[in-house]
N, C-alpha and C positions, 0 to 999 in steps of 0.2 A: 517562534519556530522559523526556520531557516534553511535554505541548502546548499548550503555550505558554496558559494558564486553561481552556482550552476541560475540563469537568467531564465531557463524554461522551466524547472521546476520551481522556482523563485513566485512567478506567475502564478500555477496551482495553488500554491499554498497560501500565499498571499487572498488567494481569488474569496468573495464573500461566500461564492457557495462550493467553496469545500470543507467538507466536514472531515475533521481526521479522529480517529478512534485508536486505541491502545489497548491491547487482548495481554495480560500477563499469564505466561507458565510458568508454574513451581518445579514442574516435572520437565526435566531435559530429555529422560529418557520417551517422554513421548512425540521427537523430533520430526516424528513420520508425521502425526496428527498435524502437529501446526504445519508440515507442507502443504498436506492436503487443505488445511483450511486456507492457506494463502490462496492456492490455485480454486478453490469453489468462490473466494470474495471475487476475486478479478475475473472472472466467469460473469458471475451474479451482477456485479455490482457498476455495470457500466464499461465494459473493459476501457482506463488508462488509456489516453495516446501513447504513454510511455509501456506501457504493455500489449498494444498489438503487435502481431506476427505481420509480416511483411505477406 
């Protein structure tokens, strides 16, 4: 896995302790749901350097 040059998120993912995970939808139409779950992970789950608000 990779990002595509980017050197900071490079870092992240490379790093031993990140864990990355893959949620698949069949359902497009339930596009609201996966927003919502985006915003309750990054909430929940340590919010990202690359996710906090200034």
């Amino acid at each position: 896995m990779n990002a595509f040059g980017d050197e900071n998120w490079d870092k992240v993912i490379t790093d031993d302790g990140t864990e990355i995970a893959v949620i698949i939808f069949n359902n497009v139409e339930q596009w609201y749901f996966i927003s919502a779950l985006e915003h309750y992970l990054i909430e929940k789950l340590e919010r990202p350097i690359f996710n906090k608000r200034c």
